[in-house]
C-alpha positions, 0 to 999 in steps of 0.5 A, a space after each residue: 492470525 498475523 504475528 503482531 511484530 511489525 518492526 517497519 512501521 510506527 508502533 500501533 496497538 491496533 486493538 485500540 485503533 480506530 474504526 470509522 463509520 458515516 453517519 446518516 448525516 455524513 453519508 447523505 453529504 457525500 453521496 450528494 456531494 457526488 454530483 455538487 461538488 461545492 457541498 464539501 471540501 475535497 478534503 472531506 470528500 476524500 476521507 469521508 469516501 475512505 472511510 465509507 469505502 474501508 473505515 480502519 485508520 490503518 487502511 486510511 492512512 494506507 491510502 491516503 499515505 502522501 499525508 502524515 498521521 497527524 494530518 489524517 487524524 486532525 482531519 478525522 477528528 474535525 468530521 467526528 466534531 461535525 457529525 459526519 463520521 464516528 467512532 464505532 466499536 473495533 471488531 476483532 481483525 479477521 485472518 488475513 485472506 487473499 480473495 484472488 476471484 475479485 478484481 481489485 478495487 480502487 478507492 473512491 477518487 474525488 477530481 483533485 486526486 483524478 488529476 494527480 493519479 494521472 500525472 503521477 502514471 505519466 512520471 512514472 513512464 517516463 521514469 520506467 522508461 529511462 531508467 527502470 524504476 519509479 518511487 512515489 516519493 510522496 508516499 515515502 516521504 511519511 514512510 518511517 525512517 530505518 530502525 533495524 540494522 541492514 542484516 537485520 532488515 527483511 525483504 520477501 520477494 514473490 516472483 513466480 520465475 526459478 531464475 528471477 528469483 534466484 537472481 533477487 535473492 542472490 541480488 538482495 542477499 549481496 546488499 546485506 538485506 535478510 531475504 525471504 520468498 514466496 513462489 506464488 500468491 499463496 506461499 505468500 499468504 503462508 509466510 505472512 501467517 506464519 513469519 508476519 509482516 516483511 520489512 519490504 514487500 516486492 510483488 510480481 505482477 503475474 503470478 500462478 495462482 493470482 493477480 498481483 495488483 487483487 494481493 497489493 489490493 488485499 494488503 492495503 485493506 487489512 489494518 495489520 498489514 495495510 502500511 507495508 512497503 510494496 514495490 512492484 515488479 513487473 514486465 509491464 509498464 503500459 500506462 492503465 498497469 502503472 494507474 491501477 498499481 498506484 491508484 491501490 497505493 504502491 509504492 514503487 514499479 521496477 521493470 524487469 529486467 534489473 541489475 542488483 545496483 538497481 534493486 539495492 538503491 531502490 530498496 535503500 530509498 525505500 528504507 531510507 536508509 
């Protein structure tokens, strides 16, 4: 199981946290909202396909992290009232797995966030394309400021390359950060099991043993580690990678290569710091 220390997120006791479920009036209502619209505000269709995709309000807020928690939790506290959605008993959280046979996939996107996504893969080509790196700022802007001293705030890095690797670590340490690796999507899955959860995650794309965008995919599906800050790395910047990446909520793109003024402003912003 993951160590419950989560030093760069909101304090959250996620026994008591809570799981949604559609009821049958809710999940009649989304589903024929489906081919009507009009049924239901975009608002609800939006949670209501979150919570039938993955009812964890952890996982919730993950995607849907452009809102602040008070937002969400008005949002879902007005569908309990209306019948839609209910509170169902927590299970408890299972070990975090990595399942790397699975494409990832994407949440269910009502027209709004369609339009949006769109828009948000065009900025971020264009802004790869000038400078390298691209923030969804609407994400971080939710994200909580720092809480940690610069030495005392960790960045695990996960690149498969000897020498990327050896430069981010040489590049990250240089800014002050504490720096943890991983070679591989399993040494990844190894220290989030045995050091839990980063401060910053940067995830390359292609790795040995896996996908990065199937890990950013799990991460954003399991309640413990759902809200951590990923930015990816990556050689890659066609438009359908950028979609996919922030269709599964990252929070960033920096193309290599890159020079440590790059990825320490990037990781500053990020951290608010």
């Amino acid at each position: 199981m993951l160590p419950d220390v989560q030093p760069w997120r909101r304090v959250t006791n996620l026994s008591t946290a809570r799981v949604y479920a559609l009821t049958a009036t809710g999940r009649k209502a989304f589903w024929e909202s489906q081919n009507k619209t009009d049924l239901l505000p975009a608002d609800y269709r939006r949670i209501l396909g979150l919570v039938e995709f993955q009812g964890h309000s952890e996982v919730i807020r993950a995607y849907l992290r452009r809102y602040s928690d008070e937002l969400i939790d008005d949002w879902l506290a007005e569908m309990v009232e209306l019948g839609l959605v209910d509170a169902v008993p927590v299970q408890p959280l299972t070990k975090l797995q990595f399942k790397r046979s699975q494409d990832a996939t994407l949440p269910p996107l009502v027209e709004e966030d369609k339009t949006r996504l769109e828009a948000d893969t065009k900025a971020a080509g264009a802004s790869l394309s000038r400078s390298g790196v691209y923030l969804a700022e609407d994400r971080l802007k939710n994200l909580p400021g720092p809480r940690k001293a610069t030495g005392d705030t960790v960045v695990l890095i996960v690149e498969d390359d000897p020498d990327q690797l050896a430069l981010a670590n040489m590049r990250i340490t240089m800014a002050g950060y504490a720096v943890r690796t991983a070679e591989s999507a399993s040494a990844l899955l190894e220290t989030l099991q045995k050091d839990g959860a980063p401060d910053l995650l940067l995830l390359d794309v292609m790795l040995p043993d896996g996908d990065g965008f199937d890990l950013l995919a799990d991460i954003r599906r399991h309640p413990r580690i759902a809200l951590l800050p990923v930015v990816m790395l990556t050689v890659k910047s066609e438009a359908e990678d950028i979609r996919k990446g922030l269709a599964l909520g990252a929070d960033g793109y920096v193309t290599k290569p890159y020079s440590k003024s790059i990825l320490a402003e990037t990781i500053r912003r990020v951290l608010k710091r």
